[in-house]
C-alpha positions as CSV (number, residue, x, y, z in Angstrom):
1,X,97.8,73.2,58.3
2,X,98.6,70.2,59.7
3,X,96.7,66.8,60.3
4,X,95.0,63.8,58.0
5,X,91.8,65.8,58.0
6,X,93.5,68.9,56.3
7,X,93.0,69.1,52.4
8,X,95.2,72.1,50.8
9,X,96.0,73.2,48.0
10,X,98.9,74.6,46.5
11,X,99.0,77.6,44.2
12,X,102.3,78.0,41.4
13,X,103.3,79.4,38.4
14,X,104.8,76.7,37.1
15,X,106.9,73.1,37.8
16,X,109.7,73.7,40.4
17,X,108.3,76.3,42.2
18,X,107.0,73.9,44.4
19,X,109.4,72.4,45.3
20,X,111.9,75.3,45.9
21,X,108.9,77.1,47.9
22,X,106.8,75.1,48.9
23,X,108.5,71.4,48.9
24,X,109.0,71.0,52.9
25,X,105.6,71.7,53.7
26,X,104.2,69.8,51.3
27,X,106.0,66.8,52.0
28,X,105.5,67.9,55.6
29,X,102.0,67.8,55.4
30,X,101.7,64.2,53.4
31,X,103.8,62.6,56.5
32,X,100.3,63.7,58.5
33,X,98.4,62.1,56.1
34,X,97.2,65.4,54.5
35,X,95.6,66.0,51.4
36,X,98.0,67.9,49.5
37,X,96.7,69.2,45.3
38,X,99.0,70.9,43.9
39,X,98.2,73.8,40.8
40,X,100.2,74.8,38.0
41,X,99.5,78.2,36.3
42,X,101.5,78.2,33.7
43,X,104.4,76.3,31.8
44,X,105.6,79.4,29.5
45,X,109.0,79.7,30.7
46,X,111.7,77.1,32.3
47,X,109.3,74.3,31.0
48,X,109.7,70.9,32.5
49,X,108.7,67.5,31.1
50,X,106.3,65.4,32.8
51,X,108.7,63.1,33.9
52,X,110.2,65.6,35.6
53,X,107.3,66.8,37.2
54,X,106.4,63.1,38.4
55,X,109.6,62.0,39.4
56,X,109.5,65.3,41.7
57,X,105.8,64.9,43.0
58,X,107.4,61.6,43.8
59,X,109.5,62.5,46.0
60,X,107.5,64.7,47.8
61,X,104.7,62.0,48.0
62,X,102.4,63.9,45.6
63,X,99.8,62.0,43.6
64,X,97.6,65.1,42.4
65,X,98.9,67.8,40.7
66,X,96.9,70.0,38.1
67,X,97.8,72.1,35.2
68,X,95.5,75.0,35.7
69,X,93.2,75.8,32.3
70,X,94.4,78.7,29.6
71,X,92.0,81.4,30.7
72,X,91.1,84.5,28.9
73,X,91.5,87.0,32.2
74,X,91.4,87.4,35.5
75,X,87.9,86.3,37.0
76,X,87.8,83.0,34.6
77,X,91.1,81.6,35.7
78,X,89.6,82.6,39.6
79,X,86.9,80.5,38.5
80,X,89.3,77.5,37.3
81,X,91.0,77.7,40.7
82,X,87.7,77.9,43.0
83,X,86.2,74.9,40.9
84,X,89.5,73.3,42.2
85,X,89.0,74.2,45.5
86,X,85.2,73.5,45.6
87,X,85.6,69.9,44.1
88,X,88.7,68.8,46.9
89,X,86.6,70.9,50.0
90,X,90.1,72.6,50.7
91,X,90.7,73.8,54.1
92,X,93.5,75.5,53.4
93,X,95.4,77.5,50.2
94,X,99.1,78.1,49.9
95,X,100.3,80.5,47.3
96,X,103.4,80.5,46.2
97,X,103.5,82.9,43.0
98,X,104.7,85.3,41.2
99,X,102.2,86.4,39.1
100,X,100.2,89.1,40.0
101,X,97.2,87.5,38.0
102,X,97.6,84.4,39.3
103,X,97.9,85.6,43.1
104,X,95.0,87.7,42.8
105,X,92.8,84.6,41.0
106,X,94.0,82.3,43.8
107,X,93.4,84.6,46.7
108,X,89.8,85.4,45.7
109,X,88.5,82.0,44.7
110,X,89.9,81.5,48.2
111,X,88.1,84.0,49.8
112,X,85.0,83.5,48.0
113,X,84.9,79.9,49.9
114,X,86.0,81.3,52.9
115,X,89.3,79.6,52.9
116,X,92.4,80.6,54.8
117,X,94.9,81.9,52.3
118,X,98.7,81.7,53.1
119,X,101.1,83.5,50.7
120,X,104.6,82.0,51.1
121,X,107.1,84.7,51.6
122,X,111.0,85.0,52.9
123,X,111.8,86.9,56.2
124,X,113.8,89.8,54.4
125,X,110.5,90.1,52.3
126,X,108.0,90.6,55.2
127,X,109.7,92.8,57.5
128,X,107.2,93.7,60.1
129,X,104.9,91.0,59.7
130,X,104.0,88.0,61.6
131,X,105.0,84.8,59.7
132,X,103.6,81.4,60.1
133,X,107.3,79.7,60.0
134,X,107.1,75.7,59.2
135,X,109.9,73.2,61.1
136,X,110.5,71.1,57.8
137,X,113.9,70.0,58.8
138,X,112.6,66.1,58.6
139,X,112.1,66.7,54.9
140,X,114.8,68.6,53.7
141,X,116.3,65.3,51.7
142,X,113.1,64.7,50.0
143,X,113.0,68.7,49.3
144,X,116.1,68.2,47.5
145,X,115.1,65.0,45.9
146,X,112.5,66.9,44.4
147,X,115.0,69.7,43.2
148,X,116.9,67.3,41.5
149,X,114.2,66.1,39.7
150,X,114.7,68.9,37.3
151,X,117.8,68.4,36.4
152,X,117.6,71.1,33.4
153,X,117.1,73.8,36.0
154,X,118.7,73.3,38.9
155,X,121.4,71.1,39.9
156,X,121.9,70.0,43.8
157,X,124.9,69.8,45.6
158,X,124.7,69.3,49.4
159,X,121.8,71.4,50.4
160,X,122.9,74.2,47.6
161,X,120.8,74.4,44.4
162,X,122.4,75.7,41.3
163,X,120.5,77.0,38.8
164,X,121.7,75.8,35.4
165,X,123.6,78.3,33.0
166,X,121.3,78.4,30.2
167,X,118.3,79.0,32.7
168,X,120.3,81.1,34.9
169,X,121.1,83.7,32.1
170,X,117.7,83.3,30.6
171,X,115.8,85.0,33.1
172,X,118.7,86.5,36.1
173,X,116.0,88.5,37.8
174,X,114.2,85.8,38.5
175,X,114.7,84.8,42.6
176,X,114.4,81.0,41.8
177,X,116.9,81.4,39.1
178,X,119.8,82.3,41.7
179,X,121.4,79.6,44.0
180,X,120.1,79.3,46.9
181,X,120.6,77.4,50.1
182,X,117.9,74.8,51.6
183,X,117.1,75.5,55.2
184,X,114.8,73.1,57.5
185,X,112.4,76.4,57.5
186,X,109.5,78.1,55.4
187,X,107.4,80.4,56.1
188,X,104.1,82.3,55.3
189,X,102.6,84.8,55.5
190,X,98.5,84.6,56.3
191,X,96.1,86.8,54.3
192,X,93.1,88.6,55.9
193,X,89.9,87.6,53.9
194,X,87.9,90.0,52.4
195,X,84.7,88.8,53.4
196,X,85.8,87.6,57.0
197,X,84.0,89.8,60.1
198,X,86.2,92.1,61.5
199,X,86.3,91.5,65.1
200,X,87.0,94.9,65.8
201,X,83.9,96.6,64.1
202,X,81.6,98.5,66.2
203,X,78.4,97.1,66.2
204,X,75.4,98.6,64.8
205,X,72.6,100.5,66.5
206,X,70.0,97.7,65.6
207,X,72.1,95.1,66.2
208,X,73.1,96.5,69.7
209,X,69.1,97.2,70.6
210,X,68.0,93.6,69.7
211,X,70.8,92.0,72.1
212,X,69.7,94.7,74.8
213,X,66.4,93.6,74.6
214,X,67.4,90.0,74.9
215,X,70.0,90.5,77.2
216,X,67.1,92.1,79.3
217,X,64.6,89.3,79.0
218,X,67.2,86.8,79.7
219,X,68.0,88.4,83.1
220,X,64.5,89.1,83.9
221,X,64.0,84.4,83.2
222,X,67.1,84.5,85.4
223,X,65.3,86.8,88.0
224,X,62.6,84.5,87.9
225,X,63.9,81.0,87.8
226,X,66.4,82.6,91.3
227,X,64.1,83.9,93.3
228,X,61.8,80.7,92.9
229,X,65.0,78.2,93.6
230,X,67.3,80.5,96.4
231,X,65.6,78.8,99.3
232,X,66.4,75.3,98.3
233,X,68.1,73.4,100.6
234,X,70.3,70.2,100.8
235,X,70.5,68.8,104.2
236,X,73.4,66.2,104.5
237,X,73.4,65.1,107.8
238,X,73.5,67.8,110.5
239,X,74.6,70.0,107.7
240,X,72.2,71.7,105.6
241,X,73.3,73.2,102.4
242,X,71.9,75.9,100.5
243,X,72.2,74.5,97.2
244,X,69.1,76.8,95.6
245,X,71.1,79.9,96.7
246,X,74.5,79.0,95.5
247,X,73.3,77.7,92.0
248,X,71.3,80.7,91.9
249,X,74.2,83.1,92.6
250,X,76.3,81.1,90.2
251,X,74.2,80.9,87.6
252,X,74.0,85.2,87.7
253,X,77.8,85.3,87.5
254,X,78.3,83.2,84.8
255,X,75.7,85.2,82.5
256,X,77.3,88.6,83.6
257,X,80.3,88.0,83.3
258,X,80.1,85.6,80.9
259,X,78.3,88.5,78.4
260,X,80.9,91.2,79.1
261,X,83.8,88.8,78.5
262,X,82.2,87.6,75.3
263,X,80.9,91.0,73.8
264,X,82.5,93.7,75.7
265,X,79.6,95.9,75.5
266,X,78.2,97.7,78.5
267,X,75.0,98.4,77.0
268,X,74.0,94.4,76.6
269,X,75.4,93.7,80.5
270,X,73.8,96.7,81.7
271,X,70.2,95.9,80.2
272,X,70.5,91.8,81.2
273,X,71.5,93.8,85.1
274,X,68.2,95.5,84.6
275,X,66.3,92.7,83.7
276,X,67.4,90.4,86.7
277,X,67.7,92.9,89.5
278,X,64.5,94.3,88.1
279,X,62.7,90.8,88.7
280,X,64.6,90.1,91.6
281,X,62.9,93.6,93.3
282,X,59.5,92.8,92.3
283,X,59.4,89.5,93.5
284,X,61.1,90.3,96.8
285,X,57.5,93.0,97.6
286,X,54.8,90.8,99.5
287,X,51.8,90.2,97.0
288,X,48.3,91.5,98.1
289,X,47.4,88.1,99.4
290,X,50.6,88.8,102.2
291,X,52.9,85.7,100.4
292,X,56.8,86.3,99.3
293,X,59.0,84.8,97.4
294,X,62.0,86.5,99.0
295,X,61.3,85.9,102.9
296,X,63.7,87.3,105.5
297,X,66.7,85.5,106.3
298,X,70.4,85.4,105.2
299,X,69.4,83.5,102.2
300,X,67.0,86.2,100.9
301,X,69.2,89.0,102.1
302,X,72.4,87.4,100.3
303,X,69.9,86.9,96.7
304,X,69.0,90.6,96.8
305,X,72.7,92.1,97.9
306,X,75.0,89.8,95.9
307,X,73.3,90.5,92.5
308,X,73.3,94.1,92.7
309,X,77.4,94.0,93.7
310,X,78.1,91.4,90.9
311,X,76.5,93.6,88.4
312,X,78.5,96.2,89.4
313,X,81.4,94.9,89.3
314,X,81.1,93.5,85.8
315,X,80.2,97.2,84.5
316,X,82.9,98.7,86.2
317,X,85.6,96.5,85.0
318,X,87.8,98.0,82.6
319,X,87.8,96.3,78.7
320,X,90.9,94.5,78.4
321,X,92.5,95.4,74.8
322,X,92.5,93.4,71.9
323,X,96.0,92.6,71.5
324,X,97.5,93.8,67.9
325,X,98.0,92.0,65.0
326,X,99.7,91.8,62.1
327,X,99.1,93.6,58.6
């Protein structure tokens, strides 16, 4: 999240929130020249005039901020939100909620758009879990600027915010309703999308036998395309090189080791081995009108050898494990 050509958007219940939350980043991510839309769910409790609400968008160089439609239940106001998202081409959504409804709505408009989601949540709150943590100690003063903006909720001294009494014993349970102390840190918590491939899933059985089958035809064009160009030479002065050999041998290399390291799968490396060495074997027996492709020499002896031993070593090598991530 971070760059002019990032455009996110940022998910509350209501005026303030975003600040407390979510104010560093934002104002972080304006200083890169980021498109930054701000959403409001809700103004039912701890209201806040839109002066207030300006004057703190201000601060934290905000110049769209949306109050999110009344909707009737859960799937409209996921519609409201995804329109939102839709119309600005987020890249990005940052949620910063309490409300269960409002959460859920977010994060599936989200992932029906296939846009990362990141939930903002305190350390003591995510134990376990690997947080996305934000350096925002270049905009703590306009974090607090923003704070003070609503001055009949919170009141700022230093980098301590105060909630007010009357809003303070209105709602005590509420987290944002306690003082807290600004730090030049927030962080986030990223949420898996739904509809996002899991890159740990076994592949099918179709799926497998239609890359075999083209992993086999590709090594069998490789077969080909070697055994025509191994005994290409270079000569540079008294030096000749054997440039058809080592582009030949390269080129094998790349595409079996290249397949392993990208799919992991045995089968697919096993049945492109088949294909080229295959080829390679054919071509290498004298055709009935006595020619060869493969003559004797060191260059024919090293195109036949070197294949079979590279394929072998890239079937042999042991799968290197995914590293773990987070919940």
């Amino acid at each position: 999240m971070s760059g002019s050509a990032e455009r996110v958007v940022f998910v509350h219940d209501r005026p303030g929130q975003e600040s407390l939350l979510t104010g560093g980043t934002i104002a972080r991510l304006r200083s890169d020249d980021a498109e930054v839309v701000v959403l409001f769910g809700s103004t039912d409790s701890h209201s806040a005039d839109d002066s207030d609400v300006r004057a703190a968008m201000a601060a934290l160089d905000v110049s769209d901020w949306r109050m999110l439609p009344a909707a009737s239940g859960a799937q409209s106001l996921a519609e409201a939100v995804a329109d939102v998202l839709a119309g600005v081409h987020a890249t990005a959504v940052v949620i910063g909620a309490d409300d269960d409804t409002l959460r859920r709505a977010a994060a599936g408009a989200a992932d029906s758009l296939n846009v990362p989601v990141f939930e903002h949540r305190q350390v003591t709150d995510a134990v376990g879990q690997r947080l996305v943590a934000i350096d925002v100690s270049g905009q703590v003063d306009q974090k607090l600027r923003a704070l003070a903006a609503y001055a009949r909720r919170w009141s700022v001294t230093d980098h301590t915010v105060v909630p007010v009494e009357s809003v303070a014993a209105a709602d005590p349970a509420d987290p944002a309703d306690r003082p807290v102390t600004i730090g030049g840190t927030e962080t986030f918590l990223r949420l898996p999308l739904a509809h996002a491939p899991d890159p740990d899933a076994t592949p099918g059985l179709l799926s497998r036998g239609l890359a075999a089958v083209v992993a086999l035809l590709t090594g069998a064009a490789f077969g080909v395309l070697g055994t025509i160009a191994h005994q290409a030479t270079l000569p540079i002065g008294p030096v000749t090189i054997p440039i058809g050999l080592i582009l030949a041998l390269a080129g094998i290399m790349t595409l079996l080791a290249g397949l392993r390291l990208m799919l992991g799968d045995r089968l697919v490396v096993f049945s492109c081995a088949i294909g080229l060495l295959g080829t390679i074997f054919i071509l290498s027996l004298r055709s009935t009108g006595g020619s060869v492709l493969v003559p004797e020499g060191i260059p024919g002896l090293l195109w036949t050898v070197v294949p079979t031993l590279v394929a072998t070593i890239v079937l042999a090598w042991p799968r290197i494990p995914a590293r773990p991530r987070s919940a």
